[in-house]
C-alpha positions in Angstrom: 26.4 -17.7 24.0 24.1 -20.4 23.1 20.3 -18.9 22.3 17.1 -21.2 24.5 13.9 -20.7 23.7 13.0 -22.8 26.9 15.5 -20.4 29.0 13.5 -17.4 27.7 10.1 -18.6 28.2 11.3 -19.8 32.2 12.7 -16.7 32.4 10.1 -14.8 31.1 7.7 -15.8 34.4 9.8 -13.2 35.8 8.1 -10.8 34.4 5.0 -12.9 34.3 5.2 -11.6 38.2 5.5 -8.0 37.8 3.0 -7.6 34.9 0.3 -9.5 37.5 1.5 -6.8 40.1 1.5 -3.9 38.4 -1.7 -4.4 36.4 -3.5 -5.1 39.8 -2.1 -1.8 41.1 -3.3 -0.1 38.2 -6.9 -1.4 37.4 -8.0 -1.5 41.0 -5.8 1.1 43.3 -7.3 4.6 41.4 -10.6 2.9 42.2 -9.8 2.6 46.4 -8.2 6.1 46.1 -11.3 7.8 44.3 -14.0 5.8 45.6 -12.8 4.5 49.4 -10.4 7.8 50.7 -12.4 10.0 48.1 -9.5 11.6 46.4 -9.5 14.5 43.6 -8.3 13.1 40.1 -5.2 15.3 40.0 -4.6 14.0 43.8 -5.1 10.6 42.4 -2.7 11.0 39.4 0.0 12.1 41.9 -1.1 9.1 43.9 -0.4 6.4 41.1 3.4 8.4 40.9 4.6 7.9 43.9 6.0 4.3 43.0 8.0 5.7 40.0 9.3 8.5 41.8 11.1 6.2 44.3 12.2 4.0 41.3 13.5 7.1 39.3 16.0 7.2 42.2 16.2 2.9 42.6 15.6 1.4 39.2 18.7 2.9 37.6 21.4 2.6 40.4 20.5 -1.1 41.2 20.8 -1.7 37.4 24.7 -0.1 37.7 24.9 -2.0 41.0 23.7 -5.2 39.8 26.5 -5.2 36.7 28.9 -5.9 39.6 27.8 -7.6 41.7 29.5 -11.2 42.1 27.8 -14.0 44.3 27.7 -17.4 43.7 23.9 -17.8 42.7 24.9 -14.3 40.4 24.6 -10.9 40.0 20.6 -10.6 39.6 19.6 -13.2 41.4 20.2 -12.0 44.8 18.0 -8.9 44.3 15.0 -11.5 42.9 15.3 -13.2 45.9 15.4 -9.9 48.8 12.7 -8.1 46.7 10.0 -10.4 45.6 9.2 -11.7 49.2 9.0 -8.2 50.1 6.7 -7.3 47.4 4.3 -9.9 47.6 3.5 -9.3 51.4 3.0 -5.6 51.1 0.9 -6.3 47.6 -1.3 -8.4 49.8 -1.6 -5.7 52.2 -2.8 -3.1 50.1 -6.5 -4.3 50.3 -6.7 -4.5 54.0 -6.1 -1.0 54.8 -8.8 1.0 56.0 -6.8 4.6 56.5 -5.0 6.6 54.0 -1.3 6.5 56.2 -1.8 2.5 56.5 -2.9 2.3 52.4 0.3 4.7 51.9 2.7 2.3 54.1 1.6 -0.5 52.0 2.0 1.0 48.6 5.4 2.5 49.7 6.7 -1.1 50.7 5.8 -2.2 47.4 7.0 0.1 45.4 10.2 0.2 47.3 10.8 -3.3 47.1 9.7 -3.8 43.4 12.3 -1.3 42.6 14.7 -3.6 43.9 14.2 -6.4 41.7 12.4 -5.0 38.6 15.9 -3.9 36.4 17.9 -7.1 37.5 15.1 -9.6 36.4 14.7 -7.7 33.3 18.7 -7.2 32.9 18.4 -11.0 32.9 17.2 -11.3 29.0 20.5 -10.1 27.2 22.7 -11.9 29.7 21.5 -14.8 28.4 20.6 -13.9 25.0 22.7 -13.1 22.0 21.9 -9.5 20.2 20.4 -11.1 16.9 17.9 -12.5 18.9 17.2 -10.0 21.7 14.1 -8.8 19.8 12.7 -12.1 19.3 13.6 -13.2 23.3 11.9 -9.7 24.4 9.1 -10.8 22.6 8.5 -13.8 24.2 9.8 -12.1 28.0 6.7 -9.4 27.0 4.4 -12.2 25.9 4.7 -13.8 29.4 4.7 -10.6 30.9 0.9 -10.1 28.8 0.2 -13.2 30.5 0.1 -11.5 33.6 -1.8 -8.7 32.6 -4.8 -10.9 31.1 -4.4 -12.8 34.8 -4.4 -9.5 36.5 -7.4 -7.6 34.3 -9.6 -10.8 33.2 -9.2 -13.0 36.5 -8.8 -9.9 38.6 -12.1 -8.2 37.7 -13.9 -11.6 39.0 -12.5 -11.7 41.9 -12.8 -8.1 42.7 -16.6 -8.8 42.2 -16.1 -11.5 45.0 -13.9 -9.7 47.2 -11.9 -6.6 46.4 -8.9 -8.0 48.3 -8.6 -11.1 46.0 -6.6 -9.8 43.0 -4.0 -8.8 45.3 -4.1 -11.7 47.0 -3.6 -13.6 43.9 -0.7 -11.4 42.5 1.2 -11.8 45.6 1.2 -16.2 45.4 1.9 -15.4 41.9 4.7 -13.3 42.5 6.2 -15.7 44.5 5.8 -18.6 42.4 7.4 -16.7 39.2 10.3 -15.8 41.5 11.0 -19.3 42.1 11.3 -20.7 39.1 13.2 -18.4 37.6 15.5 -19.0 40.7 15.2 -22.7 40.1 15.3 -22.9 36.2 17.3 -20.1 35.1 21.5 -20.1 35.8 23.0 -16.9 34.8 26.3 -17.3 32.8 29.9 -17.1 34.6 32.3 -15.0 32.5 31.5 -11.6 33.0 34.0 -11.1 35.4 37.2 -9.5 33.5 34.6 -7.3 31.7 33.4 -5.4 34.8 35.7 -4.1 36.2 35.7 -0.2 36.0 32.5 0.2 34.5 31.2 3.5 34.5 28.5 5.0 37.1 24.8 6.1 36.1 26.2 9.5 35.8 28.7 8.9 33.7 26.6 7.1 31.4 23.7 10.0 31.1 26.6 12.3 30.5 27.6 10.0 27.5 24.7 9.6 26.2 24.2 13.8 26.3 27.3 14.5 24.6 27.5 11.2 22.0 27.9 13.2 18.5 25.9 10.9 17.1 22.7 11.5 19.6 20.7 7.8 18.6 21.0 7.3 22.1 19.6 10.8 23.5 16.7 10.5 20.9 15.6 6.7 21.9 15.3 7.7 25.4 13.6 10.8 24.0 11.1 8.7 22.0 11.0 6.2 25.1 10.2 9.2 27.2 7.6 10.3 25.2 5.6 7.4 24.1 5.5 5.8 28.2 3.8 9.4 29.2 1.1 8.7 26.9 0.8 5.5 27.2 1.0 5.5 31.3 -1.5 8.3 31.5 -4.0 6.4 30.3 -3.3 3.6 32.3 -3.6 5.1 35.4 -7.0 6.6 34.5 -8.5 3.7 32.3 -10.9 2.2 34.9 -11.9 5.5 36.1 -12.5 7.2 32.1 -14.4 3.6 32.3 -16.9 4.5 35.0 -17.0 8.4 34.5 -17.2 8.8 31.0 -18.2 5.3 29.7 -20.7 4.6 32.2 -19.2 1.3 33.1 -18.4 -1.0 36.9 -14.8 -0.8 37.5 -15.0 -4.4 36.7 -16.0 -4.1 33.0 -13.5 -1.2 32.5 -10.9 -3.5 34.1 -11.7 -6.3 31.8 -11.3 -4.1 29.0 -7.6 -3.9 29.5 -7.8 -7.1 29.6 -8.5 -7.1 26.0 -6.0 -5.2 25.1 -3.7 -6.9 27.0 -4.5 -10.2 25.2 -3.8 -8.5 21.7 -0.5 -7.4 22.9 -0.1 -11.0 23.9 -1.3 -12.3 20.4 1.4 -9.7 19.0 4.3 -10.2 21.0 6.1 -13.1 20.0 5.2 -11.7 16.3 6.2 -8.3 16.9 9.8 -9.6 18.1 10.4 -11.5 14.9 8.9 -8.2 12.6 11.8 -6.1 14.3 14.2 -8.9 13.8 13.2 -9.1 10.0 12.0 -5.4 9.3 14.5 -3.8 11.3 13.7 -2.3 15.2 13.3 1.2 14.4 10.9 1.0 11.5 8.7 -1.7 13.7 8.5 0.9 16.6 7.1 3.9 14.2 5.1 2.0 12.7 3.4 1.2 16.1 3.6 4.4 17.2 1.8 5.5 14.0 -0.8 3.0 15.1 -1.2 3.6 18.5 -1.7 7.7 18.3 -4.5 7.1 15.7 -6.5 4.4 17.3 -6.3 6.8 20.5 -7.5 10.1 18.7 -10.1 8.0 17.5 -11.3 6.9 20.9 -11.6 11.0 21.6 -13.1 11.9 18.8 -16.2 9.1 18.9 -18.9 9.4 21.9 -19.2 7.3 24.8 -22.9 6.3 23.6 -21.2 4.0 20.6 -17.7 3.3 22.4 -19.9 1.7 25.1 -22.4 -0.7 22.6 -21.9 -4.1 23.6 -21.4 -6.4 20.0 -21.1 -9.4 21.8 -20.4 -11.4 24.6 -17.4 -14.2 24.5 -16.8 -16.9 27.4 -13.8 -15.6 29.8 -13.5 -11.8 27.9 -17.0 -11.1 28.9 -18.7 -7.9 26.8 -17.6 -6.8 23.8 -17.8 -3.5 23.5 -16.8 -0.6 20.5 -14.0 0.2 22.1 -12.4 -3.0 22.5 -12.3 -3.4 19.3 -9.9 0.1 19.2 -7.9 -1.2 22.6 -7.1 -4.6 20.6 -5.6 -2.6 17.7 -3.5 -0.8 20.9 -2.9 -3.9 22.2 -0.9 -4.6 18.7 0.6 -1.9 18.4 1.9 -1.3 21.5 3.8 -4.9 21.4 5.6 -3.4 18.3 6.8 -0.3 19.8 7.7 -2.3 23.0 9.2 -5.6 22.1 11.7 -3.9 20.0 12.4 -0.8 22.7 14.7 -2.6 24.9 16.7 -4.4 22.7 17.7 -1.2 20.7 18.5 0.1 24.0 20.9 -2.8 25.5 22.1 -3.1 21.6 24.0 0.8 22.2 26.5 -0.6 24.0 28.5 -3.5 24.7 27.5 -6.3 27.1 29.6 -5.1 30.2 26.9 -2.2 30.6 23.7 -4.0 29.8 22.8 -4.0 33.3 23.6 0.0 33.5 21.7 1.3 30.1 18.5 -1.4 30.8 18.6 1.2 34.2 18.8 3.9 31.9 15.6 2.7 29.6 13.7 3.1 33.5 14.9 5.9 34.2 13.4 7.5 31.1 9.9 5.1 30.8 9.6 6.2 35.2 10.4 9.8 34.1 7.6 9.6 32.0 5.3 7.6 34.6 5.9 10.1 36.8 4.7 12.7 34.2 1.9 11.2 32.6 -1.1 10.5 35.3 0.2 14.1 37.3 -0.5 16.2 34.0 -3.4 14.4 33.2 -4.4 13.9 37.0 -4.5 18.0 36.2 -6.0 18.2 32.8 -8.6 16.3 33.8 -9.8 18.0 37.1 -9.3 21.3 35.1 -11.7 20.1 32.4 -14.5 19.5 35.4 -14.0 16.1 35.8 -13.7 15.2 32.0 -11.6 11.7 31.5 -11.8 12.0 28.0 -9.1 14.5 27.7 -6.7 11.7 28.6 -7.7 10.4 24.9 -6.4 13.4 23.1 -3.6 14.4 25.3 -1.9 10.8 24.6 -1.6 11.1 21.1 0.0 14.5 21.2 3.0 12.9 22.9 2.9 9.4 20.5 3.1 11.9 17.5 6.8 13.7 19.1 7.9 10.4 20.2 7.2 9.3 16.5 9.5 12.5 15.5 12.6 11.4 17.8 13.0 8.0 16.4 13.7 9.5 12.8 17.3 10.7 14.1 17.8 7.2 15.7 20.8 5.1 13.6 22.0 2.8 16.0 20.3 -0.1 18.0 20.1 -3.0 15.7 20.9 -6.3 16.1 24.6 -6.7 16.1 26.4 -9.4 14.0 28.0 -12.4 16.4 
């Protein structure tokens, strides 16, 4: 298998699409929910759920299915091709709705039909990439996928200031665009054929992983499980701990992810050579460590100084205390990232990649469906206090951080 960097970055536009789709739905959808259909946060955290709870059920099995099925365009292609169409019109829908049941339809069209094509365009990365450089390919599939994310925060907060239907708008041409050329540029490779033939289900494969003596699989999904319900509970809150407890427009707060999401993007492409050098399980920790700190630290300092502007830069816009904390998050969350799938894929042989990159959803949309519903929760039962998000986080970084030290497997493999 012969290693492109020009195949990864083509292929990494891929997930240049979902990053722009998901970061819109984040930043902007708790602010319709709170502010337009006037919804309690722990009603809102349920809210922001409802599209992992459908891929809990999706993600995984299309991953299995995907490993076998045979077309002449390939096995992930066809699912890129039925689901992001699907997606971008019901992403562009989203806005329009003026009811809750018409809002709902939207959402659950998208969220369906993201499911769909999520694991195979992801699955795409090791099928075309050999294991000694998985890390440094995921770093540069991320560091498109960051792209994205500054489109969706940066460029989405100006045009939610000109029309709050224009991020979504945007996401779904981009969506479309990223679908195509991957469709275009990317041809997946032809001799998988005599390897797939009884591969195991998703059952079969959790039940594996629960009764492997050695248990580095069961404590990387552990770890995986862990560190996505910190990290996703603050996501789904971030623009509204923006304008509740920071005092901020939902613009600003949105632009603040923005920041962080142009660290991660800084990061990436480093962070996947770090692992590569450094070894994948000591990268993660290490950003772990760094992740759970910089967030206590955002609990324990007021809003008064996280809030003073330091200065103002051309396309970031204010600079704010607490960027300066969300661009250390930004770093270390590419660390812990980059490197998380490839240990994964890197458990088994290339036959199941398709099956176990199901099985790292499964675990991160467990934990997406966990983290904004507890905090959704906390936060209503604090009276309305998002800073509790800040201190709850860091709680689960620190036993994610525990569950990697029993993880022995997952490096790069020799070839």
């Amino acid at each position: 298998m012969k290693f492109s960097y020009g195949k990864i970055f083509l292929l990494g536009f891929g997930f240049f699409g979902v990053s722009v789709v998901w970061g819109v739905y984040n930043a902007f959808v708790p602010i319709f929910l709170s502010e337009k259909f006037h919804l309690a946060p722990a009603w809102i955290g349920f809210f922001m759920t409802l599209d992992n709870i459908a891929a809990l059920f999706i993600q995984p099995t299309v991953g299995a299915w995907s490993d076998r099925v045979r077309t002449k365009i390939g096995r992930r292609m066809p699912f890129i091709l039925i689901g992001a169409p699907i997606s971008a019109a019901a992403f562009g829908w989203i806005p329009l709705a003026s009811i809750l049941p018409i809002f709902v339809a939207g959402t659950s069209t998208l969220l369906l039909s993201m499911a769909l094509w999520r694991t195979p365009v992801v699955a795409l990365m090791p099928d075309i990439t050999p294991s000694p450089k998985r890390s440094q390919a995921n770093g540069i599939i991320n560091f498109m996928g960051g792209i994205g994310a500054i489109f969706s925060f940066l460029g989405g907060a100006t045009l939610y200031e000109m029309n709050p239907a224009f991020p979504f708008w945007m996401g779904s041409g981009l969506v479309i665009i990223s679908a195509l050329l991957v469709f275009f540029f990317i041809k997946e490779p032809q001799d998988y054929a005599l390897t797939q033939e009884k591969e195991p289900g998703l059952l079969v494969n959790l039940k594996a992983v629960w009764e492997d003596n050695d248990k580095s699989a069961l404590r990387l999904f552990g770890a995986i499980l862990f560190w996505f319900v910190g990290y996703n509970a603050i996501e789904a809150f971030f623009t509204l701990y923006a304008v509740n407890y920071l005092d901020m427009s939902a613009a600003d707060g949105t632009r603040l992810l923005g920041h962080l999401s142009l660290f991660f993007v800084l990061s990436a492409l480093i962070a996947g050579f770090v692992g590569g050098k450094f070894g994948r399980r000591n990268t993660i920790m290490a950003g772990i460590f760094l992740l759970g700190g910089l967030i206590f630290s955002l609990y324990l300092l007021p809003p008064n100084l996280l809030g003073t502007v330091l200065t103002t830069l051309p396309v970031l816009g204010k600079i704010p205390v607490i960027s300066l904390f969300l661009m250390g998050s930004g770093v270390a969350w590419a660390l812990i990232n980059i490197n998380s799938l490839p240990m994964v894929v890197d458990l088994v042989e290339d036959a199941r990649i398709g099956t176990y990159t199901g099985l790292y959803y499964l675990f991160s949309t467990l934990a997406a469906i966990a983290g904004p519903n507890m905090n959704g929760l906390i936060i209503q039962a604090a009276g309305n206090n998002y800073n509790s998000i800040m201190l709850v986080a860091p709680t689960f970084m620190l036993l994610a951080f525990a569950m990697m030290f029993g993880v022995k497997r997952g490096e790069a493999k020799l070839v």
